[in-house]
TITI-749146 format. One line per 10 residues: number of its first residue (from 1); their letters; for each residue x, y, z of C-alpha. Coordinates in pm, 1 decimal, padded with zeros to 6 digits. Layout:
residues N
NUM	a	X/Y/Z ~ ...
end
This chain:
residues 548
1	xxxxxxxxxx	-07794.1/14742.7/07776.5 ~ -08066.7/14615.7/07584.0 ~ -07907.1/14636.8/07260.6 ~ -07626.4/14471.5/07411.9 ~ -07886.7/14160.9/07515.7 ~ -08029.7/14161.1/07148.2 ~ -07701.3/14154.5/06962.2 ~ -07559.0/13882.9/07213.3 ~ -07887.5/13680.6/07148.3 ~ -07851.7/13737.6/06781.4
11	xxxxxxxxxx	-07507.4/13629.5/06759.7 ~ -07550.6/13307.4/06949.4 ~ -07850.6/13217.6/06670.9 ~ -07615.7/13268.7/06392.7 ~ -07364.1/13016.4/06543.9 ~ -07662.9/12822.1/06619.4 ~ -07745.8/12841.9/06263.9 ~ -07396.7/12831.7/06161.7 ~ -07344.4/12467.8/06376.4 ~ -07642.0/12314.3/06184.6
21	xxxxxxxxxx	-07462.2/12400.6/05863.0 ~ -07185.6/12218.3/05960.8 ~ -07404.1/11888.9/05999.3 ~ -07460.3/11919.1/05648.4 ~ -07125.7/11994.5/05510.3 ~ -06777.1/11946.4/05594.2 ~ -06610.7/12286.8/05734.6 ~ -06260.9/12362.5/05947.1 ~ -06251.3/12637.4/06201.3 ~ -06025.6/12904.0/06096.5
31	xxxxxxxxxx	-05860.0/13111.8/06390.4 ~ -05768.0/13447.7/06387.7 ~ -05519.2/13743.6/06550.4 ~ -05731.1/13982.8/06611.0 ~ -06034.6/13975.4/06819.6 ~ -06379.8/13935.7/06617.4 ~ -06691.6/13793.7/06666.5 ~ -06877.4/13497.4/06520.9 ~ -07034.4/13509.7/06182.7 ~ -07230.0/13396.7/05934.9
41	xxxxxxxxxx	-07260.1/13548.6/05647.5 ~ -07468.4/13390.2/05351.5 ~ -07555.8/13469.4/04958.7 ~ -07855.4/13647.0/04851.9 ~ -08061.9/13556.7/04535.1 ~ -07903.3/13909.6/04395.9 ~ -07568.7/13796.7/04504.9 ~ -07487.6/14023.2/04787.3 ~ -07355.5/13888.7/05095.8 ~ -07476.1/13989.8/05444.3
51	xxxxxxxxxx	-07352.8/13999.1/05726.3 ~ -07651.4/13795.1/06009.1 ~ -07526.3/13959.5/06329.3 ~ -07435.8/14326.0/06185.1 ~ -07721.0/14325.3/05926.9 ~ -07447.2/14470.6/05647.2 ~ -07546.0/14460.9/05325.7 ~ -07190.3/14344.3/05201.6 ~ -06915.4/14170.2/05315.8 ~ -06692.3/14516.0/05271.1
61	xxxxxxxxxx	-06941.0/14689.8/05498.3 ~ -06868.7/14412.1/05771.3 ~ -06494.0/14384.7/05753.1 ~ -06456.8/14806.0/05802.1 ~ -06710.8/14819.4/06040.9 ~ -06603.0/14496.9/06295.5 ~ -06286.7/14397.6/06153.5 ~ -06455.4/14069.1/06041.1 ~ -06217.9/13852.6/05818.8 ~ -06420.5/13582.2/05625.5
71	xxxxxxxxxx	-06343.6/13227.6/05532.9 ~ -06553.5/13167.7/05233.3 ~ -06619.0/12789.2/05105.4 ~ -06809.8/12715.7/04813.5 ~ -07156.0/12546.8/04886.8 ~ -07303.7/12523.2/04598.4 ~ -07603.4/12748.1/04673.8 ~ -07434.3/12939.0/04954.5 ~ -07098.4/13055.6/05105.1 ~ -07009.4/12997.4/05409.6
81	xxxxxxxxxx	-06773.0/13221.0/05602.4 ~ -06708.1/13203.8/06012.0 ~ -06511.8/13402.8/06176.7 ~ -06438.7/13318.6/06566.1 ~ -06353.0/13490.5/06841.7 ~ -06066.9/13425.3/07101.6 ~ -06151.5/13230.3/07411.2 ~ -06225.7/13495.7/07696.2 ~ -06150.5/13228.7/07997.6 ~ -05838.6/13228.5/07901.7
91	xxxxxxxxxx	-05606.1/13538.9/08014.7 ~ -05382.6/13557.0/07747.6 ~ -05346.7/13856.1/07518.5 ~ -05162.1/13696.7/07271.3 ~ -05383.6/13628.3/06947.9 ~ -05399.5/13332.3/06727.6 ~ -05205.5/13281.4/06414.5 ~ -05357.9/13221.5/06075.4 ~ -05218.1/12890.0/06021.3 ~ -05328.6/12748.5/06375.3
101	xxxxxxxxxx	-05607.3/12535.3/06208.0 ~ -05781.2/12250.3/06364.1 ~ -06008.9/12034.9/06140.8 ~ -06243.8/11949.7/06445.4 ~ -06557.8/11781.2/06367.6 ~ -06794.6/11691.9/06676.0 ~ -07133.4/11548.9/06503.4 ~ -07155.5/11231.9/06572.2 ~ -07265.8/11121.1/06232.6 ~ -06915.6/11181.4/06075.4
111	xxxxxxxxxx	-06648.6/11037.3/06374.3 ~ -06356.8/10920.3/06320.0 ~ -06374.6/10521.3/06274.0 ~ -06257.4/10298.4/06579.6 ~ -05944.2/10220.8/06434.9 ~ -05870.4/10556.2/06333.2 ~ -05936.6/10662.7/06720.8 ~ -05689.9/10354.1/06883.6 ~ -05435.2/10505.2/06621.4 ~ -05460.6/10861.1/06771.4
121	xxxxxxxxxx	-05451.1/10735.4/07101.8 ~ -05117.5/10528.7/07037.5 ~ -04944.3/10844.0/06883.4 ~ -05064.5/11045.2/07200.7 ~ -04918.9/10824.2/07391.2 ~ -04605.2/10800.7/07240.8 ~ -04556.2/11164.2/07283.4 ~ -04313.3/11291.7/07515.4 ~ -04407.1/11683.8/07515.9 ~ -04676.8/11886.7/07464.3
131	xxxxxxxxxx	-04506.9/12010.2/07198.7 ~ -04543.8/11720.8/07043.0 ~ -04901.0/11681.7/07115.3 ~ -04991.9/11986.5/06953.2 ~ -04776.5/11894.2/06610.6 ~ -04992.5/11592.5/06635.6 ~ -05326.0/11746.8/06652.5 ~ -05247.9/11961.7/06389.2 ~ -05117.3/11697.2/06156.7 ~ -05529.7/11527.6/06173.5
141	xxxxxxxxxx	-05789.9/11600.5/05938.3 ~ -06049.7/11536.5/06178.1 ~ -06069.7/11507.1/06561.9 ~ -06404.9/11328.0/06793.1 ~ -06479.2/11482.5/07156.4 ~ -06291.8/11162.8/07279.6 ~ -05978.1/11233.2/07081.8 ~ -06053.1/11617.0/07148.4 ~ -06046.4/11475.5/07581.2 ~ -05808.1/11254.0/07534.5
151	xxxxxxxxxx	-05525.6/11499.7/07370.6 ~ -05632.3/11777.3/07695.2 ~ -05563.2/11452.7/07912.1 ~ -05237.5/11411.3/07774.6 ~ -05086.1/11772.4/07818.8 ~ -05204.1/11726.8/08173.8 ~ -04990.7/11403.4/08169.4 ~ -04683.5/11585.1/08074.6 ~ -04711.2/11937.0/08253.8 ~ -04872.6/11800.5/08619.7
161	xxxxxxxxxx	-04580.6/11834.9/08842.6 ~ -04759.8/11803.7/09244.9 ~ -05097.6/12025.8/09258.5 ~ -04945.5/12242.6/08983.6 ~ -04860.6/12279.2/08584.5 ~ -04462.6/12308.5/08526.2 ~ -04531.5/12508.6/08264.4 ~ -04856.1/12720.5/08278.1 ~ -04791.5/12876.4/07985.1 ~ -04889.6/12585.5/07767.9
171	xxxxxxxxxx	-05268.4/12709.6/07859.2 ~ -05171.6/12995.3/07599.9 ~ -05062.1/12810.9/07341.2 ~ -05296.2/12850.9/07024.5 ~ -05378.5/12464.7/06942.4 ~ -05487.2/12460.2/07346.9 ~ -05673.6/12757.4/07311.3 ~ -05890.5/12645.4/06975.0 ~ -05941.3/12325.1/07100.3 ~ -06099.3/12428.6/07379.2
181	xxxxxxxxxx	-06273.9/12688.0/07246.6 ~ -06441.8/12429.8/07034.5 ~ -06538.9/12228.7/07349.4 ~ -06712.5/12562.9/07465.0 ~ -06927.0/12644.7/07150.5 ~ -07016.5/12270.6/07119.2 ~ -07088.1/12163.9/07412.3 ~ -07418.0/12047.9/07373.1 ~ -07325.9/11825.5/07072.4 ~ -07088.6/11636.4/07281.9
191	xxxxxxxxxx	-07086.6/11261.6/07367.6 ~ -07159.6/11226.5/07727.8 ~ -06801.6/11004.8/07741.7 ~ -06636.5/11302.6/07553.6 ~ -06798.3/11582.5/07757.6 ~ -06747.2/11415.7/08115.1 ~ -06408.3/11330.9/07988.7 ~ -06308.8/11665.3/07865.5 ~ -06474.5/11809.4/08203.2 ~ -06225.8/11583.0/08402.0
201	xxxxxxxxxx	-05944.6/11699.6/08194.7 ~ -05983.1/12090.7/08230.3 ~ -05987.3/12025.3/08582.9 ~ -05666.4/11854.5/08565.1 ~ -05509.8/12165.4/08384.7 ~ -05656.1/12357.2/08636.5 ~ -05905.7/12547.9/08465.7 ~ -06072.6/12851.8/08607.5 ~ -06377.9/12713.8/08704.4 ~ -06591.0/12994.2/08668.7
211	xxxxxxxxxx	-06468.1/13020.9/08310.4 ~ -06706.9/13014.3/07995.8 ~ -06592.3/12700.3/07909.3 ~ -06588.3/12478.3/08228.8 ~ -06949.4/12663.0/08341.0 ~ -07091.0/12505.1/07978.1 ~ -06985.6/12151.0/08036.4 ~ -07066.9/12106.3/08416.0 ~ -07431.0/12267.4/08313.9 ~ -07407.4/12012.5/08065.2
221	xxxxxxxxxx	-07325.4/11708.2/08249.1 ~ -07567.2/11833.6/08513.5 ~ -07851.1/11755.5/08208.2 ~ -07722.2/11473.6/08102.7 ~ -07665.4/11358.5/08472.7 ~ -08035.0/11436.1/08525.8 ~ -08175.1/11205.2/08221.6 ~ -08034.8/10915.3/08370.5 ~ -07845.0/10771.3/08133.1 ~ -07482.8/10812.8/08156.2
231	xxxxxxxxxx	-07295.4/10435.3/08191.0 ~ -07128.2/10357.9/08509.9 ~ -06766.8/10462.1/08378.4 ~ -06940.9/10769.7/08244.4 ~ -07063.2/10842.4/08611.4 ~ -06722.7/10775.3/08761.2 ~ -06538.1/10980.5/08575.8 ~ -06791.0/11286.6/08601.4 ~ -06771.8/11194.4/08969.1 ~ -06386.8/11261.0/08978.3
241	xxxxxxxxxx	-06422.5/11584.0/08814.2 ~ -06655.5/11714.7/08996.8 ~ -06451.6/11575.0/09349.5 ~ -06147.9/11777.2/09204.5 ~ -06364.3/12087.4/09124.9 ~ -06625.5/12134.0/09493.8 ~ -06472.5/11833.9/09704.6 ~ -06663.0/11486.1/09838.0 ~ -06949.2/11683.7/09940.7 ~ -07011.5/11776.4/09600.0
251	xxxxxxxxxx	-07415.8/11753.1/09510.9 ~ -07344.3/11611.2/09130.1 ~ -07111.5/11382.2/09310.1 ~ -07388.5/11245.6/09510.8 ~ -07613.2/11265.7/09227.5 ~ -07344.4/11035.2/09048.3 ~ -07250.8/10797.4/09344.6 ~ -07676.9/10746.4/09364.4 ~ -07709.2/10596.6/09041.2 ~ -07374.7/10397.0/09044.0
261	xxxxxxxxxx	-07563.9/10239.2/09396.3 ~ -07834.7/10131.7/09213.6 ~ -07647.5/09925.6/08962.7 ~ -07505.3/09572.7/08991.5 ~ -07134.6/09546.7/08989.4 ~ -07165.5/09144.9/08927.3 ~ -07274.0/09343.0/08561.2 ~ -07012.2/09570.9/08539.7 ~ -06703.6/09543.7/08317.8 ~ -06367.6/09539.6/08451.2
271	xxxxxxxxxx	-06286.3/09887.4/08363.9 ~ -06613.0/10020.4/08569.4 ~ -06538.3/09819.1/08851.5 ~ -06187.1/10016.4/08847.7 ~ -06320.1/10310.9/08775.1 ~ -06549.2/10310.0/09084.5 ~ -06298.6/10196.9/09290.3 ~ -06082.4/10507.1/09179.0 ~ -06385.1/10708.0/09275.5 ~ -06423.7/10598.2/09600.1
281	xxxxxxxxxx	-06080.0/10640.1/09703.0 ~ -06198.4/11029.6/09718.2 ~ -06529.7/11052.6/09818.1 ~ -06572.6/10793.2/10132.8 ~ -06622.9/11085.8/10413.8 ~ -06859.6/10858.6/10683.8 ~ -06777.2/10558.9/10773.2 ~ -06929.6/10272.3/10673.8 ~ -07177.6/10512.1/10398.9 ~ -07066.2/10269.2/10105.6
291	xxxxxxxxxx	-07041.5/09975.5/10295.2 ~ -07292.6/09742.3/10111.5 ~ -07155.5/09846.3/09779.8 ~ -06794.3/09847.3/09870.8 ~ -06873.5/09460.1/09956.2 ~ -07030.2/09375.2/09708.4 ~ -06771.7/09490.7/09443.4 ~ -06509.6/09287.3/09632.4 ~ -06726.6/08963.0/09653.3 ~ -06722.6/09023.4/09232.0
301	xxxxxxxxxx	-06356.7/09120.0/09252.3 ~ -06231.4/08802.5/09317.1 ~ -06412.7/08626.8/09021.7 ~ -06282.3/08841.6/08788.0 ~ -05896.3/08896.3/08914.6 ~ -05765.9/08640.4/08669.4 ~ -05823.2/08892.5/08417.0 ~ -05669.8/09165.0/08577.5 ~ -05366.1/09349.3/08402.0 ~ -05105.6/09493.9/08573.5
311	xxxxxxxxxx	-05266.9/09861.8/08629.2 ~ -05575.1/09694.7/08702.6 ~ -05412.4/09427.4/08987.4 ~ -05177.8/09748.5/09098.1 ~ -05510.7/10003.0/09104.4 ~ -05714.7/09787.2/09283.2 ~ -05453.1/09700.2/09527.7 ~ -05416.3/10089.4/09585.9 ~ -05817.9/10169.9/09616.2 ~ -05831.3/09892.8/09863.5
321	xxxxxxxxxx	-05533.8/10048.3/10037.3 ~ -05668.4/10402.8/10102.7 ~ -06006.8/10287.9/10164.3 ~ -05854.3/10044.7/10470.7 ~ -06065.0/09761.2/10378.1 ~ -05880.9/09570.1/10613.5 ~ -06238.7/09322.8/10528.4 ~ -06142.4/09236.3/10189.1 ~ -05854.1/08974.8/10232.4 ~ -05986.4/08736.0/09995.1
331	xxxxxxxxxx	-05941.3/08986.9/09742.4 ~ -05614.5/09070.7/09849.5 ~ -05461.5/08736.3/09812.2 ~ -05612.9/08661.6/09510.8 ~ -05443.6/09039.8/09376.6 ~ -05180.1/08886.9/09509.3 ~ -05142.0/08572.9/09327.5 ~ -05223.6/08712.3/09036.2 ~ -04939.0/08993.7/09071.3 ~ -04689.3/08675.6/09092.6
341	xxxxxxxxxx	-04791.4/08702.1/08691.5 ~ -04711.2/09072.2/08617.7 ~ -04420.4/09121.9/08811.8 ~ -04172.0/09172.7/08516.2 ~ -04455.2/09380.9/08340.3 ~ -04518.3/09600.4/08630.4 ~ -04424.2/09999.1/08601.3 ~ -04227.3/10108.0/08852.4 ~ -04494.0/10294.6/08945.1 ~ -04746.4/10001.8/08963.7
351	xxxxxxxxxx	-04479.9/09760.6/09143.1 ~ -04377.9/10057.9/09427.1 ~ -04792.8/10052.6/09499.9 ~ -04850.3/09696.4/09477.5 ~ -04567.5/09649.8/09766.0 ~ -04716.7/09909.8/09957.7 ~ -05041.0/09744.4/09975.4 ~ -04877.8/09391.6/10091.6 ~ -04707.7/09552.0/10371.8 ~ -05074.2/09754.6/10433.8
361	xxxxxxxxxx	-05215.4/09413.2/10456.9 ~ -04970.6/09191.7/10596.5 ~ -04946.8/08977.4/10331.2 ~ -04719.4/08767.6/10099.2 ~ -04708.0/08397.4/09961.2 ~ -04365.2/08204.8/09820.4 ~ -04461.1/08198.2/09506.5 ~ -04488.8/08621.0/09532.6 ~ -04147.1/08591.7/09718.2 ~ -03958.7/08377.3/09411.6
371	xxxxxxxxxx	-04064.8/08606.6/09180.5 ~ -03927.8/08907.3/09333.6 ~ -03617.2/08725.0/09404.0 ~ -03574.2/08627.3/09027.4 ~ -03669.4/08968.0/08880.8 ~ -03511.8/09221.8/09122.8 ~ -03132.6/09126.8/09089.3 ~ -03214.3/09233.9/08709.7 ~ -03356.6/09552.5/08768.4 ~ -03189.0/09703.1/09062.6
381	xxxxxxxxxx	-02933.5/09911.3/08905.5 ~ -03289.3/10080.3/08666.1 ~ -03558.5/10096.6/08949.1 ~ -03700.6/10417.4/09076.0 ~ -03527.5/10481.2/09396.5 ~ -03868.1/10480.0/09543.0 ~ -03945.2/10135.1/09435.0 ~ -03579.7/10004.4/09551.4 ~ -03680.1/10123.4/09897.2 ~ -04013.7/09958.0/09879.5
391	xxxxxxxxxx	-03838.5/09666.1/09794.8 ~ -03633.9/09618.2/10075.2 ~ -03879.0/09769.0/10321.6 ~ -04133.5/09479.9/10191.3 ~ -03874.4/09220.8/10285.6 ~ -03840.1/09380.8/10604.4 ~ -04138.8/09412.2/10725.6 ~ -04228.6/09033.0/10589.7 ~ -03902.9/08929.6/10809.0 ~ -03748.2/08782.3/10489.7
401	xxxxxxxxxx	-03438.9/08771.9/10482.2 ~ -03378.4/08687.6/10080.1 ~ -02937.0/08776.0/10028.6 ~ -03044.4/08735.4/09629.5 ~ -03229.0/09042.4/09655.2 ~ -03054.2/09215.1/09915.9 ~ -02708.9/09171.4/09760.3 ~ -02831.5/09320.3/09421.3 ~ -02967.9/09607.2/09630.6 ~ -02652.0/09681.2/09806.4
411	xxxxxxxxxx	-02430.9/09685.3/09464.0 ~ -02665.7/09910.6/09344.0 ~ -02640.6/10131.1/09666.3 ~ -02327.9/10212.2/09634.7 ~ -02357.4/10335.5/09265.1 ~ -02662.4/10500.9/09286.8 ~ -02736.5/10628.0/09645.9 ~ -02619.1/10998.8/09568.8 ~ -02953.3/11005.4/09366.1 ~ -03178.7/10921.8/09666.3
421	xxxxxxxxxx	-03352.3/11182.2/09873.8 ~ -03218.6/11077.0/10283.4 ~ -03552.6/10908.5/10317.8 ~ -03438.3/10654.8/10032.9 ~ -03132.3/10639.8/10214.8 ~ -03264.0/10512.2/10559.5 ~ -03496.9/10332.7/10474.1 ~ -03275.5/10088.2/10288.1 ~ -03002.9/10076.3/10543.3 ~ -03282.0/10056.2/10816.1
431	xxxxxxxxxx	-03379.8/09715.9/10624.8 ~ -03053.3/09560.2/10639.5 ~ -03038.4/09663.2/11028.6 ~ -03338.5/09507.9/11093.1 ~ -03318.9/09136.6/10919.8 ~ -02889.6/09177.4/11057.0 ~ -02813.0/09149.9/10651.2 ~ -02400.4/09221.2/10649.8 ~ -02338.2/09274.3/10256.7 ~ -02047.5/09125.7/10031.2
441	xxxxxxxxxx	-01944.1/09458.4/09979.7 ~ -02005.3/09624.3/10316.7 ~ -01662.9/09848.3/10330.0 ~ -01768.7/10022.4/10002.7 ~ -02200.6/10066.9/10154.1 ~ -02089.1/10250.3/10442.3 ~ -01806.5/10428.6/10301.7 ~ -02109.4/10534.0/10054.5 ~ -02335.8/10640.9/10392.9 ~ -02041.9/10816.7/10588.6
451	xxxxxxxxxx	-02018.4/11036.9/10289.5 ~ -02371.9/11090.7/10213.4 ~ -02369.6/11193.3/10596.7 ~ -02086.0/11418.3/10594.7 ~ -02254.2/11646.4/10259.0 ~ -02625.4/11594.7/10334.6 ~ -02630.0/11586.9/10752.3 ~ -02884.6/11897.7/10771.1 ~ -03095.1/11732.0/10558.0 ~ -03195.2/11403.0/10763.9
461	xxxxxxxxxx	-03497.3/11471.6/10956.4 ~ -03364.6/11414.1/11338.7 ~ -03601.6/11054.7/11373.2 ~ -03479.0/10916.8/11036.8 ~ -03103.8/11034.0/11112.2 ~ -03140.7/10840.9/11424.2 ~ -03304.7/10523.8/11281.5 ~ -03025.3/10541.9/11015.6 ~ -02720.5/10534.9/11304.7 ~ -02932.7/10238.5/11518.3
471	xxxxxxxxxx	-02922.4/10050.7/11175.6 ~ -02523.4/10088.5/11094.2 ~ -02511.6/09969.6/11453.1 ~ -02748.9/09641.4/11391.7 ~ -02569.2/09498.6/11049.6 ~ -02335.3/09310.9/11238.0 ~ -02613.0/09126.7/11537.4 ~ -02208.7/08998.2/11695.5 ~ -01975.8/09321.7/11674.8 ~ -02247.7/09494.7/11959.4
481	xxxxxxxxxx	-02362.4/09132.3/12170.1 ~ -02193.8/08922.6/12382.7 ~ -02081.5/08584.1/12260.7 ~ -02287.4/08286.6/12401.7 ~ -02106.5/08016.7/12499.5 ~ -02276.2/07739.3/12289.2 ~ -02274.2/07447.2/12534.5 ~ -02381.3/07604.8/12830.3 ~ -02672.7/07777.2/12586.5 ~ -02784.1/07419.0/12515.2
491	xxxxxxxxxx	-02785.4/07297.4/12878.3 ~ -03037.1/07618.1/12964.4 ~ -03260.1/07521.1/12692.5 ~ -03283.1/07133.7/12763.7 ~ -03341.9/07244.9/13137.7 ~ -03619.8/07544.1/13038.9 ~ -03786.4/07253.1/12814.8 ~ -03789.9/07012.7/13108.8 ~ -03904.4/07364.4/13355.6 ~ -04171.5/07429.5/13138.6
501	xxxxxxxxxx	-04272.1/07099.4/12975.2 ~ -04263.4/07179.3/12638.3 ~ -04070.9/07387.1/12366.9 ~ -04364.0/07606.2/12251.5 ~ -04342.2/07779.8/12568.4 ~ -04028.2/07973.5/12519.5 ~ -03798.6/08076.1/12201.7 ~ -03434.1/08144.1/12163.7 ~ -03216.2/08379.7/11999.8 ~ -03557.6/08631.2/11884.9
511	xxxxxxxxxx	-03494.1/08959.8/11684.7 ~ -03771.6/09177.8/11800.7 ~ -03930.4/09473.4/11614.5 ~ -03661.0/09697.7/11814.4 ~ -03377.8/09543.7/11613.1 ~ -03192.7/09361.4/11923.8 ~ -03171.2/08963.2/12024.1 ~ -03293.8/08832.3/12299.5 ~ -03158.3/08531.3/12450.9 ~ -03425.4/08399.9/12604.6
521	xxxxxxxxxx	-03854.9/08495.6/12501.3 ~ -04129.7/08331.9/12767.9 ~ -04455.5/08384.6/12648.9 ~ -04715.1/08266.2/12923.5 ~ -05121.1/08223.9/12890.5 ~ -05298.0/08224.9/13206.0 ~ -05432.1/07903.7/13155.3 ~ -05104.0/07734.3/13159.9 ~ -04943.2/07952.2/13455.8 ~ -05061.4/07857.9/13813.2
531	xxxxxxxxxx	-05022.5/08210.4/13947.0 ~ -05239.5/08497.5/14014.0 ~ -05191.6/08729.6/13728.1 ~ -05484.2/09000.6/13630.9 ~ -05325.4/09073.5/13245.6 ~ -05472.8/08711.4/13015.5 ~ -05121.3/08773.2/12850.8 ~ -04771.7/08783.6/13030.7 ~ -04485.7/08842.8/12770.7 ~ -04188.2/08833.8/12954.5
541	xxxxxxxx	-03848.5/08942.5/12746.0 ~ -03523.2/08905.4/12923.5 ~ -03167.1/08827.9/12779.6 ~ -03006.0/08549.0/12887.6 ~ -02733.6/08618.9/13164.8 ~ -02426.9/08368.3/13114.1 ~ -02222.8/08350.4/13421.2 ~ -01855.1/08223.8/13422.5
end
């Protein structure tokens, strides 16, 4: 055991010695099949090599003894060999090939320029795979912790399918494997943006937590955490890791959310003020615990939403949705009117969430209302069935009944419904049930329903099923009602106005929320009724009974 303790100790001073080195001079990792340890192996003034962790007196010695296989590099006055060992977090026999070679350089007095970093990030964006992601960071000389992050963030982009990878296997995959083996034995060189960031992203590739790696950067962060000076965005981020990784009672998280409190947000940036909002989406348990602050960004919200893009308008809109702050309505309609900008630049994504939060709220303006109008008939045959539904159940619930849009959604119905899950399904037909819209092409729409019926019946939960049928039954308010004879209508409202003294009093021909007409709608305050009546509201509905 205790020559077990002494070689670990005097392995992890050779790297130490090894990583100072590389401050000096320019190096690459090299990464091998077979599983060795770290080395470091330098020149003697006779012009043997040896060997610092085995104490060999030549390089032959090492490589029969420990199956060592040295990288040498000419330094002038020394060589320079380092052979490293396979990440053991990782369970994965499979070794790493010869020519899997990252160039990865973490001191920060040799990163990659700005522009050289906004490059990367533009080609990692533009990939569609991991596949490609990995040809990409093996095509670069020279990788930061950021780029390192940012290239872990993007394989989680691609693989995340629910709470799970679609492909675990990419975990195995050598370029994965090095990189974040590099993250491991640095660690303690790494920016704190890089290390929180690479932190957030191993927990979005669902790391084992207890492995080597993710145990060095959260006993990292915890350090830098502690010294007080990690930026707000730094702190959000490191809050959502750790949220993902123990949950919202998290200590670190506390730790995190404690020195974001103390801060200003009228000082923030935009992208902090996000980022916090983002945070607190997860990690408001108690009611009311973040009430000051939660205020106080919104109050600073609204000066700066005319600078909002369209993640930023769509993210807030979101935050502010899950956190029910029902409160912040200025901010809402000035989201809002500022969304009237982005509409044709909104994701699908980022459109499908920014009509979910104006039905949350209640809200909408015209000028919201034209755009939509405008840019929907364009883009209803290419939406995300989830975002055509939104769509028409924003109308809906707004009681807007807009035959521009609605017309452009039923054409595309009938082309594209076999691709919607039944929810998709109702929920559109429900809308056109509920505002009595009878489409141009209504023979071919519920031809298009009868059929999806007939193959997918077992599929329709039994409440949307039902809410589906009351809608087919509620597109044409005359086919179900009995006809009103117009004249004698107009004498019952002239007398009800004369009854009742004025108009306000009563309304005619009302859809209610239950999808039906009513002939007739009293609505009563006490003050105006001279009858004893214990309820201060009497809302009498009754359809109007036309006698012959």
């Amino acid at each position: 055991m205790r020559s077990g303790i002494k070689e670990f100790r005097t392995r992890l001073m050779a790297l130490k010695l090894f990583q100072n080195l590389g401050l000096l001079t320019q190096f690459s990792f090299h990464y091998f099949a077979r599983p060795v340890c770290v080395r470091l192996l330098y020149t003697s003034s006779l012009g043997r090599s040896s060997c610092v962790a085995c104490l060999c007196t030549s390089a032959g010695c090492c490589v029969q003894r420990h199956g060592c296989r040295k990288l040498q590099m000419d330094c002038r006055a020394r060589n320079v060999t380092t052979i490293v060992r396979e990440p053991s977090f990782l369970a994965s026999s499979s070794g790493l090939h010869r020519d899997s070679e990252l160039r990865f350089r973490l001191t920060q007095l040799h990163r990659p320029s700005a522009d050289e970093e906004q490059d990367f990030q533009r080609q990692l964006e533009s990939c569609s795979t991991s596949r490609q992601v990995f040809k990409l960071l093996r095509s670069v000389e020279i990788l930061s912790d950021t780029m390192a992050a940012a290239s872990l963030h993007r394989v989680a982009d691609l693989e995340l399918e629910g709470s799970a990878l679609r492909d675990p296997s990419v975990l195995e995959k050598d370029t994965i494997r090095a990189l974040c083996f590099q993250l491991e034995q640095d660690s303690t060189r790494l920016t704190e943006a890089g290390l929180v960031s690479a932190l957030l992203a191993c927990t979005r590739l669902f790391l084992d937590p207890w492995s080597t790696l993710m145990v060095r950067l959260v006993s990292e962060s915890q350090n830098r955490l502690d010294s007080g000076q990690m930026t707000v965005g730094e702190l959000c981020t490191l809050g959502c890791a750790m949220l993902a990784m123990e949950g919202p009672g998290s200590v670190m998280l506390e730790q995190a959310m404690t020195q974001i409190q103390k801060q200003e947000p009228t000082r923030w940036s935009l992208p902090d003020l996000i980022a916090v909002y983002r945070l607190l989406e997860g990690c408001v348990g108690e009611d009311g615990k973040y009430r000051d602050l939660l205020n106080a960004m919104h109050t600073h919200a609204v000066t700066v939403t005319s600078r909002m893009d369209p993640a930023a308008v769509s993210g807030v809109l979101s935050s502010l949705v899950a956190l029910n702050q029902m409160q912040a309505m200025p901010l809402v309609i000035s989201l809002c009117k500022q969304a009237v900008r982005h509409i044709p630049h909104f994701s699908d994504q980022e459109l499908t969430r920014v009509l979910g939060a104006l039905i949350h709220f209640g809200h909408s303006d015209h000028y919201f209302v034209e755009a939509m109008e405008k840019h929907v008939p364009t883009m209803a045959f290419t939406y995300h069935p989830e975002t055509v539904s939104k769509v028409t159940q924003f109308f809906s619930r707004r009681n807007i009944l807009s035959t521009t849009v609605f017309d452009a959604v039923a054409e595309s119905f009938v082309y594209r419904a076999d691709s919607y899950s039944t929810s998709q399904v109702a929920r559109q037909i429900m809308a056109f049930g509920t505002l009595g819209y009878l489409p141009p092409n209504a023979g071919q729409l519920f031809r298009k329903v009868e059929t999806i019926l007939h193959t997918r019946f077992s599929q329709f939960q039994p409440r949307t099923l039902l809410s589906l049928l009351h809608a087919c039954t509620l597109v044409e308010s005359r086919s179900l009602e009995t006809p009103v004879d117009q004249q004698l209508y107009n004498s019952v409202k002239t007398g009800l106005e004369d009854l009742l003294g004025d108009r306000s009093f009563f309304g005619s021909k009302v859809l209610t929320p239950y999808c039906y007409t009513l002939g007739v709608l009293f609505l009563f305050s006490v003050e105006n009724v001279s009858m004893s009546v214990s309820p201060w509201l009497i809302l009498l509905e009754a359809n109007l009974l036309l006698l012959s």
